[in-house]
RODO-2510 file (C-alpha; in nm, 4 decimals, decimal comma):
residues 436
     n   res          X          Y          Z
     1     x     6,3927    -5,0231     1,2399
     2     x     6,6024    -5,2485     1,4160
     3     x     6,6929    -5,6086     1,2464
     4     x     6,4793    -5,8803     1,3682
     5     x     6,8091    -6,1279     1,4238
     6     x     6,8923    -5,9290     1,7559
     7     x     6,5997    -5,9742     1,9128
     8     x     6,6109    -6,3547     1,8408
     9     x     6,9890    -6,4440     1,7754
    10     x     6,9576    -6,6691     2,0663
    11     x     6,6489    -6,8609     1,9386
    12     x     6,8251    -6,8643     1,5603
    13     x     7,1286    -7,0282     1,7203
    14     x     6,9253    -7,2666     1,8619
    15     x     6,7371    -7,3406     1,5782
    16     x     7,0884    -7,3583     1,4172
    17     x     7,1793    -7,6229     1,6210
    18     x     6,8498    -7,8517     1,5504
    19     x     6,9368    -7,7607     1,1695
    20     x     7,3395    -7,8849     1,2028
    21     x     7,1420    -8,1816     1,4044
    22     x     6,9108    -8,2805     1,1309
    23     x     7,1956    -8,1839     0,9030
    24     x     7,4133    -8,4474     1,0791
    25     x     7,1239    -8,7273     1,0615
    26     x     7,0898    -8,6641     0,7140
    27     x     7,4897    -8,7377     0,6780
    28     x     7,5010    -9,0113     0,8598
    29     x     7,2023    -9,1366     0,6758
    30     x     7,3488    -9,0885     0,3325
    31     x     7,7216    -9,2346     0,4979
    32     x     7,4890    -9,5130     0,5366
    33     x     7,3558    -9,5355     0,2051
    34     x     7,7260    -9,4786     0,0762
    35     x     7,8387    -9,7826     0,2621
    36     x     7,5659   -10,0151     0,1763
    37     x     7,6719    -9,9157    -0,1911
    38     x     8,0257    -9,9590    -0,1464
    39     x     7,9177   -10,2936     0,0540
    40     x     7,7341   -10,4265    -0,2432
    41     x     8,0424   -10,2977    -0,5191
    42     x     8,2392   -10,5431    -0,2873
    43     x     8,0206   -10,8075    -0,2838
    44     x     7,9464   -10,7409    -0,7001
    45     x     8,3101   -10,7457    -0,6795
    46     x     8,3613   -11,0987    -0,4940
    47     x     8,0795   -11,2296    -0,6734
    48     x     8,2565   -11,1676    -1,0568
    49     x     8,5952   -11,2780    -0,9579
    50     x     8,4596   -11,5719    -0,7851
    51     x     8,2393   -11,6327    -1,0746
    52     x     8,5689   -11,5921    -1,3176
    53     x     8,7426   -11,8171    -1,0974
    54     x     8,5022   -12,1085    -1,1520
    55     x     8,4778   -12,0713    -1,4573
    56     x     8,8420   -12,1085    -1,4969
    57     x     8,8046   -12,3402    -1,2747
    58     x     8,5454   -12,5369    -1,5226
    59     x     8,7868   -12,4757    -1,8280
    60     x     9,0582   -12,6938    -1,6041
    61     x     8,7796   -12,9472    -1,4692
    62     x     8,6999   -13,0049    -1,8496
    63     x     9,1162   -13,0192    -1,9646
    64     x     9,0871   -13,2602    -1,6902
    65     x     8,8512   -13,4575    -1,7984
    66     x     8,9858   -13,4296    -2,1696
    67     x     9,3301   -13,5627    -2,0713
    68     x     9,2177   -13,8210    -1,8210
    69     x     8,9940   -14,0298    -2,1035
    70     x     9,2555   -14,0032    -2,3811
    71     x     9,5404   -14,1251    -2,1116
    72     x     9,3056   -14,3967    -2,1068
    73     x     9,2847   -14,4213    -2,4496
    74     x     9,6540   -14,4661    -2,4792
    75     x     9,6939   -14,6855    -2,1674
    76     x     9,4408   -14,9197    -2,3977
    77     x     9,6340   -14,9471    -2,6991
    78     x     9,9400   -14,9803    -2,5296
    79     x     9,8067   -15,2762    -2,3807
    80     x     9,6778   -15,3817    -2,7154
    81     x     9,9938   -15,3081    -2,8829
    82     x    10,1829   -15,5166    -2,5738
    83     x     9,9746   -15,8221    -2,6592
    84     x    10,0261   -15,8264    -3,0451
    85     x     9,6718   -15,7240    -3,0699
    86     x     9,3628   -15,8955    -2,9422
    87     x     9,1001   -16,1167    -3,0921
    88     x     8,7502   -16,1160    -3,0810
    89     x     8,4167   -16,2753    -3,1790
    90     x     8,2947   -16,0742    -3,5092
    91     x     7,9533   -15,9396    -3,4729
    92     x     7,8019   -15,6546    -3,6492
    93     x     7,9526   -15,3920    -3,4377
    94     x     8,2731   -15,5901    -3,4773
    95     x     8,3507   -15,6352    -3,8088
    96     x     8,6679   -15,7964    -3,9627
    97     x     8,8684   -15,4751    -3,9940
    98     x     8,9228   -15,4062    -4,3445
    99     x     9,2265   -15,2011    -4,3432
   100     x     9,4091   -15,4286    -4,1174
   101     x     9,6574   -15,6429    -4,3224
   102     x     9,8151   -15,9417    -4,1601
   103     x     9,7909   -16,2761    -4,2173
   104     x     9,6401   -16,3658    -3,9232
   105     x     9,3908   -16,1371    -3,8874
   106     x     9,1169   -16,3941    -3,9344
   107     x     9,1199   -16,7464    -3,7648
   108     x     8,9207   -17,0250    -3,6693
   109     x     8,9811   -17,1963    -3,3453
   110     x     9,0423   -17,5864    -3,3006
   111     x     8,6540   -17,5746    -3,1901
   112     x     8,5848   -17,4098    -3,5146
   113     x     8,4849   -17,0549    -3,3489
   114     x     8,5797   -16,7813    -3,5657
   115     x     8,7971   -16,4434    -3,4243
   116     x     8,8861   -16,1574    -3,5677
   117     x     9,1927   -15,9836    -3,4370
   118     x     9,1050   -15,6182    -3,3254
   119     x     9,4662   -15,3750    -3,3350
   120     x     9,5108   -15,0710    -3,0918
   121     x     9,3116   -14,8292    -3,3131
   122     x     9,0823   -15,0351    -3,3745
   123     x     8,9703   -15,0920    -3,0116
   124     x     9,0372   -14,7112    -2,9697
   125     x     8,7682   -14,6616    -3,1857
   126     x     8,5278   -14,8729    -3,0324
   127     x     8,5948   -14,7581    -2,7199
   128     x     8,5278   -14,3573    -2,8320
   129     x     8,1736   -14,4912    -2,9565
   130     x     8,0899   -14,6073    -2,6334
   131     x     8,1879   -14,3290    -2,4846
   132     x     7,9780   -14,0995    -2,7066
   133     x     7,6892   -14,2719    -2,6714
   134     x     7,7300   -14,2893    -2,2211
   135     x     7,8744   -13,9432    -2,1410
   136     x     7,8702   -13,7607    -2,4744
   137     x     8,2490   -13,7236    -2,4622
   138     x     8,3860   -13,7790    -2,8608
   139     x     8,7183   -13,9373    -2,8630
   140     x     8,8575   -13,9001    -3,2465
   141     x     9,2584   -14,0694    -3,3324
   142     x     9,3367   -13,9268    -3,6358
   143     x     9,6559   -13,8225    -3,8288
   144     x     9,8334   -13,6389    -4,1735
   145     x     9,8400   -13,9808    -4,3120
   146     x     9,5488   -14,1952    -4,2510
   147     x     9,4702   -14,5360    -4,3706
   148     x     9,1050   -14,5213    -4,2597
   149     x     8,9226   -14,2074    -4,4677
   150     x     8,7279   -14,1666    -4,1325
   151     x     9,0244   -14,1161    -3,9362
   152     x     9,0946   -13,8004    -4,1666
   153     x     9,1584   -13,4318    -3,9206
   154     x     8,9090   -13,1749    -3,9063
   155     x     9,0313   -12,8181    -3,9590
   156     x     9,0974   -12,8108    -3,5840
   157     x     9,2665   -13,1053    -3,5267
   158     x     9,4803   -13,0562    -3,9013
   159     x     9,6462   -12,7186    -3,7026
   160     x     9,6289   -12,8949    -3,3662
   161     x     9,8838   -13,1695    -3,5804
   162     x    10,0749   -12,8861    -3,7552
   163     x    10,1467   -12,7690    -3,4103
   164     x    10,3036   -13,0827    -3,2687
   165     x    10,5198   -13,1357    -3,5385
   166     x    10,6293   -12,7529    -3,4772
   167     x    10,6786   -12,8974    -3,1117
   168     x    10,3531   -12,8285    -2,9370
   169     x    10,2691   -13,0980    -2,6559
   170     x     9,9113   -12,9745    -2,6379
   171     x     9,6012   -12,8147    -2,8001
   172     x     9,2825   -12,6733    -2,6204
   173     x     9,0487   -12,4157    -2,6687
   174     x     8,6265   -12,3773    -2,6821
   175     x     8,4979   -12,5006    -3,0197
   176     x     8,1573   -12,5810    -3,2001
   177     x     8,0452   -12,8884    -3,3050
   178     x     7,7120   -12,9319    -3,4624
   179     x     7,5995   -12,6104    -3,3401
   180     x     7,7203   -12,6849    -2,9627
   181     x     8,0294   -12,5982    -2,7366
   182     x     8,3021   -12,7975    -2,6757
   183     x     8,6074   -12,7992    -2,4863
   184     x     8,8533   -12,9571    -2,7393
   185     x     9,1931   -13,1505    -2,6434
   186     x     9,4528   -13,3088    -2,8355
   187     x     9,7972   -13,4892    -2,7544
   188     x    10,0190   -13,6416    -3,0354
   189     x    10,0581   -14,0303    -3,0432
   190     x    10,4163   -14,1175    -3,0762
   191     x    10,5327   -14,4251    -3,3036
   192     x    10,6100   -14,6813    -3,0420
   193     x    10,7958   -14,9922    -3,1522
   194     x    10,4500   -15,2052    -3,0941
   195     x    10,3302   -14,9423    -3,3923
   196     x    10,5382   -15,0655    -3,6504
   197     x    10,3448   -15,3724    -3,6737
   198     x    10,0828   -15,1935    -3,8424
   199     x    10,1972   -14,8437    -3,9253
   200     x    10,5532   -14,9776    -4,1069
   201     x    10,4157   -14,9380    -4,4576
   202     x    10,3631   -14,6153    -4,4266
   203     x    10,6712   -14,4743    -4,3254
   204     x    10,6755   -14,3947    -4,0270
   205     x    11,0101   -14,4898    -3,8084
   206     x    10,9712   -14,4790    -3,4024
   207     x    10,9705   -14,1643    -3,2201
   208     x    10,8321   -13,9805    -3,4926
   209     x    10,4580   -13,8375    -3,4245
   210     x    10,2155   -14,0122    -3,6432
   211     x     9,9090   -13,8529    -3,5262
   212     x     9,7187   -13,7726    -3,2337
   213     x     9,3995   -13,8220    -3,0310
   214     x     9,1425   -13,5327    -2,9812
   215     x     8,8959   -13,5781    -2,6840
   216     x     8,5775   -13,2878    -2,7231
   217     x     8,3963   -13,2797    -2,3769
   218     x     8,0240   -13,1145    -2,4154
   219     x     8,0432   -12,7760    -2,2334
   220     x     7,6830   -12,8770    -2,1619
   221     x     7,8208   -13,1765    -1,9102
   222     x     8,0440   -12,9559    -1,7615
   223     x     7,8313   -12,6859    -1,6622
   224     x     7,6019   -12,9799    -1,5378
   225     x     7,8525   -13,0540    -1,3030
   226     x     7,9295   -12,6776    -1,1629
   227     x     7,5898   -12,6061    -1,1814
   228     x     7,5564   -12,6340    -0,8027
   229     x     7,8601   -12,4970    -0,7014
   230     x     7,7437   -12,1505    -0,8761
   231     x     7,3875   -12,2064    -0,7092
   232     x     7,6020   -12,2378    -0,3339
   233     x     7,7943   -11,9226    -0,4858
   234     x     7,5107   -11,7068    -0,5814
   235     x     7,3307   -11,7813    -0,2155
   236     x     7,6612   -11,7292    -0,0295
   237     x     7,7239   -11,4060    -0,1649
   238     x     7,3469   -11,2974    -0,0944
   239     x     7,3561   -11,4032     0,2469
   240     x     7,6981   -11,2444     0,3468
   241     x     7,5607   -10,9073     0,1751
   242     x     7,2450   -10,9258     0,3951
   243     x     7,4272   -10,9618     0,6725
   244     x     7,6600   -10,6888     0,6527
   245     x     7,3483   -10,4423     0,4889
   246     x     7,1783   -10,5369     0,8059
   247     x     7,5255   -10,4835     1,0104
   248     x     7,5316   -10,1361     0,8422
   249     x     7,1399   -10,0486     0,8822
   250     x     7,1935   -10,1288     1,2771
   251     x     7,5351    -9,9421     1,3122
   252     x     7,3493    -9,6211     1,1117
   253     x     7,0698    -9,6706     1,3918
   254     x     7,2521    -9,6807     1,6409
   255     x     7,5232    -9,3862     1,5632
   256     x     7,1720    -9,2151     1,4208
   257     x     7,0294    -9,2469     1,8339
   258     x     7,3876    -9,1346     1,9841
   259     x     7,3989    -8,8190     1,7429
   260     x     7,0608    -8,7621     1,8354
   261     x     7,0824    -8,7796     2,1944
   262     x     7,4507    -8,6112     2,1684
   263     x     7,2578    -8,2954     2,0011
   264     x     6,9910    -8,3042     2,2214
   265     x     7,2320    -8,2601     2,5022
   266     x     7,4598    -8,0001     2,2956
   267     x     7,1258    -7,8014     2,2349
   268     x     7,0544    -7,7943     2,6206
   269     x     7,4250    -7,7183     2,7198
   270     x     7,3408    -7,4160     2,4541
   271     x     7,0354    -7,3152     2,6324
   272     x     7,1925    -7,3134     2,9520
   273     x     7,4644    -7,1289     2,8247
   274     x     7,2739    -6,8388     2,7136
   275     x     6,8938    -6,8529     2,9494
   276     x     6,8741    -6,7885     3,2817
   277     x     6,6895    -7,1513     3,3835
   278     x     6,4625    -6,9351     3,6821
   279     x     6,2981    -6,6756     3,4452
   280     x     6,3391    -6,8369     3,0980
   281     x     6,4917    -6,5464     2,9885
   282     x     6,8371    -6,4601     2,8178
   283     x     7,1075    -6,4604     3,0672
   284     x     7,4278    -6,2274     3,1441
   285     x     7,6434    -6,3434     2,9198
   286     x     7,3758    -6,3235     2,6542
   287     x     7,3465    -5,9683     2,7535
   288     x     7,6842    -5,8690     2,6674
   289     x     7,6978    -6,0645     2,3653
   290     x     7,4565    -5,8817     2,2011
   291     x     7,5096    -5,5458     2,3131
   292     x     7,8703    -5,6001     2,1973
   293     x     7,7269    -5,6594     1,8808
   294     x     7,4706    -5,3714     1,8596
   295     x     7,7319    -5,1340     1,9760
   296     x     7,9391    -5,2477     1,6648
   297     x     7,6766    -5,2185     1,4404
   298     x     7,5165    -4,8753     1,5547
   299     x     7,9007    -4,7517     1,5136
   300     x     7,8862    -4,9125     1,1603
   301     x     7,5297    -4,7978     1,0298
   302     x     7,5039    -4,4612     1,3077
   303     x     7,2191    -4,5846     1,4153
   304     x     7,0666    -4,5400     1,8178
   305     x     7,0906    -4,7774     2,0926
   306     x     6,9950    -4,7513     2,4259
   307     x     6,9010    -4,9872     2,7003
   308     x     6,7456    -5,0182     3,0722
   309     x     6,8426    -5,1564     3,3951
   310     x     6,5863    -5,2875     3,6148
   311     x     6,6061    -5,3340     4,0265
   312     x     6,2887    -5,4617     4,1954
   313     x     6,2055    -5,2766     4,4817
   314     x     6,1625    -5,3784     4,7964
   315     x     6,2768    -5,7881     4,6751
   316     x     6,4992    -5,8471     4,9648
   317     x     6,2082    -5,8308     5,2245
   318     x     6,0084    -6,0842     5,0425
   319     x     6,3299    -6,3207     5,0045
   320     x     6,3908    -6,2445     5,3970
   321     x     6,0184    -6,2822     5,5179
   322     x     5,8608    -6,5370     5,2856
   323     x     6,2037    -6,7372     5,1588
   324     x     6,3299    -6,7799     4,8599
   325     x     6,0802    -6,9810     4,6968
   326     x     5,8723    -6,6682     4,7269
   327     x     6,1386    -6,4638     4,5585
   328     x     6,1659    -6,7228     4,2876
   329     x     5,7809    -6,6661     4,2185
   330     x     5,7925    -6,3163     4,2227
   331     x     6,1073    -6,2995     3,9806
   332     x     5,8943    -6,5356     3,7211
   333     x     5,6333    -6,2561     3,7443
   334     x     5,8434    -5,9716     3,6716
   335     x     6,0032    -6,1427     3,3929
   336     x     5,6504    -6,2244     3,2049
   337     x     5,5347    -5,8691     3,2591
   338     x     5,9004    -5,7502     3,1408
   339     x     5,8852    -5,9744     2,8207
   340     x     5,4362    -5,8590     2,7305
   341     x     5,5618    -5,4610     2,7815
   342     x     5,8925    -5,4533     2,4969
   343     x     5,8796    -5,4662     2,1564
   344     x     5,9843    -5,7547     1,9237
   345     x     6,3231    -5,6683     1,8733
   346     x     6,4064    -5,5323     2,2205
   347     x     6,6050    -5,8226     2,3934
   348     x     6,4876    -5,8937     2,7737
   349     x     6,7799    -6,0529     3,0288
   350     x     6,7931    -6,1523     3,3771
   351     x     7,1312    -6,0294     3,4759
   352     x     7,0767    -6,2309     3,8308
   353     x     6,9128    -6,1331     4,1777
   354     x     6,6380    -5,8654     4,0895
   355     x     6,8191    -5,7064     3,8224
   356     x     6,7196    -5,7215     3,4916
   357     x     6,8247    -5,5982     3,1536
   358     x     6,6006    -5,4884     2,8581
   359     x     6,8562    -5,3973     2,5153
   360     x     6,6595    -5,1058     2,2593
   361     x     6,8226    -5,1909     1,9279
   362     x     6,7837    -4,8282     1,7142
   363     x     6,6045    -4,6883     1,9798
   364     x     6,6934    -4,2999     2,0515
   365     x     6,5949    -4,1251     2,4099
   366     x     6,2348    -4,0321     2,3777
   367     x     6,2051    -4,4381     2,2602
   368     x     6,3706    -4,5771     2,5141
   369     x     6,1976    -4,3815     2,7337
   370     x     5,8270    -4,4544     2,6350
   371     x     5,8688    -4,8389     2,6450
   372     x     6,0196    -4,7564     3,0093
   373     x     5,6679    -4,6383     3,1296
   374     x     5,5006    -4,9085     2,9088
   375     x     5,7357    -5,1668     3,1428
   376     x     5,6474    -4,9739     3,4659
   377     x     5,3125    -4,9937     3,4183
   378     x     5,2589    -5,3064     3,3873
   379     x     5,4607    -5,4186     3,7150
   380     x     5,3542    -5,1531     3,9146
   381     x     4,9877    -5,3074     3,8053
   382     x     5,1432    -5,6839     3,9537
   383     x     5,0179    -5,7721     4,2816
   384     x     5,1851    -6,1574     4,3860
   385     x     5,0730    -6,3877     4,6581
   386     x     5,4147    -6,4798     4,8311
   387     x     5,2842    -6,6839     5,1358
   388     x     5,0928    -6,4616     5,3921
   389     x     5,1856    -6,1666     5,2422
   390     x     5,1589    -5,9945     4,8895
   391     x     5,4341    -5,8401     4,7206
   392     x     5,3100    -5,5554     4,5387
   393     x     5,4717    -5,4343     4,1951
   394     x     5,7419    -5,1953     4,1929
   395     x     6,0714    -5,1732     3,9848
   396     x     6,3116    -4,8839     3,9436
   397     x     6,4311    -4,8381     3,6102
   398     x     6,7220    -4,6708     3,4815
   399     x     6,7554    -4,5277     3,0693
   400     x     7,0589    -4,4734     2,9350
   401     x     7,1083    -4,3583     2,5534
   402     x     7,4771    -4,4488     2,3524
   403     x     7,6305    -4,1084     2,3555
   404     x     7,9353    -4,0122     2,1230
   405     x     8,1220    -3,9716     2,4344
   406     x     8,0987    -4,3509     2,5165
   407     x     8,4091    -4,5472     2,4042
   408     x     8,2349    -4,8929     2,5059
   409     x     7,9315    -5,1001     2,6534
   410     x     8,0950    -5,0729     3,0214
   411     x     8,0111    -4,7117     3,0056
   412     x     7,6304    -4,7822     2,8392
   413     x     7,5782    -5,0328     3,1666
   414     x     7,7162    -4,8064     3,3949
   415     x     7,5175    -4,4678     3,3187
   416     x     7,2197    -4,7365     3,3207
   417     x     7,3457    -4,8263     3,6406
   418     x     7,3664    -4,4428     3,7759
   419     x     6,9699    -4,4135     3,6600
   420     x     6,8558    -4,7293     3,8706
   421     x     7,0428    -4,5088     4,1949
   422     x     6,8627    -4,2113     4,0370
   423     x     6,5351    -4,3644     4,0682
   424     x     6,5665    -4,5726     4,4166
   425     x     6,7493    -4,2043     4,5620
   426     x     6,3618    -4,1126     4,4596
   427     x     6,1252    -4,2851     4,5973
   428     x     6,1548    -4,6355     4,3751
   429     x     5,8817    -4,7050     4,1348
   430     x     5,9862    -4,4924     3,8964
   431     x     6,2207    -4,4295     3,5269
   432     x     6,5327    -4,1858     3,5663
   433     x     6,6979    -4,1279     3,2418
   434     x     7,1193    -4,1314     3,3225
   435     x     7,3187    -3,8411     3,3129
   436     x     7,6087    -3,7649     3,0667
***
């Protein structure tokens, strides 16, 4: 039995072609999904470093912050210092300060008001209340050697003093305090010669670091602050990855519309390539394609092949009396009764004029031969209207059989061709079988 492929190699490569079409859609679909992937890694991407970068950029904004209230601080007491200290009205925030020995730390003005001279650290101190209490900020002087017991280091701020007197100009880093973040700062205080007026007893001489001031800014007001810069960042991010996602969805659409019509036209070129566009039926070149093919194979497997060569009779009178148009109708009606008479895996072609082509994949004589009268039948049955006249059926047919003495498919076509003369030489409307 022959394979069914022959028969239908043409329709199979066409249906190959819709399957490397859908093939391609389904490609260019999943390119698409690829790059809307990729997209979002890069905006993922963007997003983190972006993110990273603010928060860095937070880390500075607090350091910032840190360093711009204690040069503040130290502007103060140097102003403090400058004026030999200043004097105030005592009150109960503003106590005589205890630890302050002078002689004139207490007076009583010649309108008997009384003042109480407040020293650099002193107003320092005061000054880091307020500060606590407005922005949260806690502003701490301390030192190795205090004369205040409240002025004593933490654990952090006893290294961040071991470091300066190692040579360190600065500490920072992200601490907890009473259960909450920080961003901690610290900068030595230098003995200045305006120190000595307090600090003398203890030893120190000037230049040498005596202590330091710590600043702690509440992570809490600084992510206040960024909070709407990460808000703009989040919704910037979103909207550029919409619009490139929708970029990408209409680029896939219309590449998706392009391939399609592209195939669309591919799959017609094929069809034209291999039909004949009158009859609907394989063409010429299809023709030799696949006989090429069967010869090879019933070489391969020894298996019979045979074929037929069809001449309408009498086609060149209807062309001549009734047109072309007329000729065209009655080709359309051979071709039909051609393509009801053969089997499913004989292959019909329209080789052009009136001639047509049926292939008889492993088909020996006596089969060949048999669908020949099947074929004849049926035309000689036809009876087409062609104007005002009728064209009444008749084909001759020539049978040919692959001999062992054929060396290709010229030779096949050619005794086919001898039977067609065969049958015309008697009396048309009949089969001749080709001679050896």
């Amino acid at each position: 039995m022959a394979k069914v492929t022959a028969k239908h190699e043409g329709a199979i490569e066409m249906d190959k072609n819709d399957k490397e079409l859908t093939l391609q859609q389904r490609n260019l679909k999943k390119y698409a999904l690829a790059t809307i992937a990729l997209w979002s890694l890069v905006i993922s991407l963007s997003l983190y470093v972006t993110y990273q970068s603010n928060a860095k950029h937070l880390m500075d904004l607090g350091r910032i912050i840190a360093r711009s209230s204690l040069e503040k601080d130290i502007l103060y007491r140097r102003w403090n210092a400058a004026q030999g200290g200043v004097y105030a009205k005592p009150s109960k925030l503003t106590t005589p300060n205890p630890y302050l020995h002078i002689a004139e730390r207490d007076i009583i003005t010649s309108r008997g008001k009384r003042l109480t001279m407040i020293n650099p650290a002193y107003m320092t101190r005061q000054v880091h209340e307020i500060g606590r209490r407005t922005n949260g900020i806690q502003g701490h002087i301390t030192s190795l050697n205090p004369i205040r017991e409240a002025n004593k280091p933490d654990s952090w701020e006893r290294l961040a003093l071991e470091k300066f007197e190692q040579g360190a100009n600065e500490v920072s880093s992200i601490e907890i305090i009473n259960e909450k973040q920080y961003l901690r700062l610290m900068q030595p205080l230098t003995t200045e010669k305006s120190c000595l007026k307090c600090h003398q007893q203890q030893g120190y001489v000037q230049g040498q670091i005596r202590g330091g001031i710590s600043q702690s800014v509440p992570m809490a007001l600084l992510t206040k602050m960024m909070k709407k810069n990460l808000s703009e960042l989040w919704i910037k991010h979103l909207m550029l990855w919409l619009a490139g996602t929708i970029f990408i969805y209409f680029t896939y659409r219309a590449l998706a519309q392009k391939t399609l019509k592209l195939g669309k036209a591919n799959k017609k070129l094929g069809e034209l390539a291999l039909t004949d566009v009158l009859t609907g039926l394989f063409n010429r070149r299809y023709a030799r394609q696949q006989l090429k093919k069967l010869w090879k194979e019933s070489i391969e497997h020894g298996t019979p092949l045979a074929c037929m060569l069809i001449d309408a009779d009498n086609f060149k009178e209807v062309n001549d009396n009734y047109g072309h148009e007329a000729g065209d109708v009655v080709l359309r009606e051979i071709a039909k009764e051609l393509q009801n008479a053969v089997r499913t895996d004989d292959i019909v072609c329209r080789l052009g004029g009136d001639e047509f082509f049926i292939i008889c994949p492993n088909t020996d004589e006596a089969g060949c031969m048999h669908i020949a009268n099947i074929t004849l039948a049926k035309v000689l049955a036809l009876s087409v209207d062609v104007g005002a006249g009728t064209w009444q059926g008749s084909i001759s047919i020539g049978v040919a059989v692959k001999k062992d003495s054929m060396e290709n498919i010229g030779q096949l076509i050619k005794a086919a061709d001898q039977g067609v003369y065969a049958a015309k030489d008697a009396g048309r409307g009949c089969i001749r079988l080709a001679k050896e």
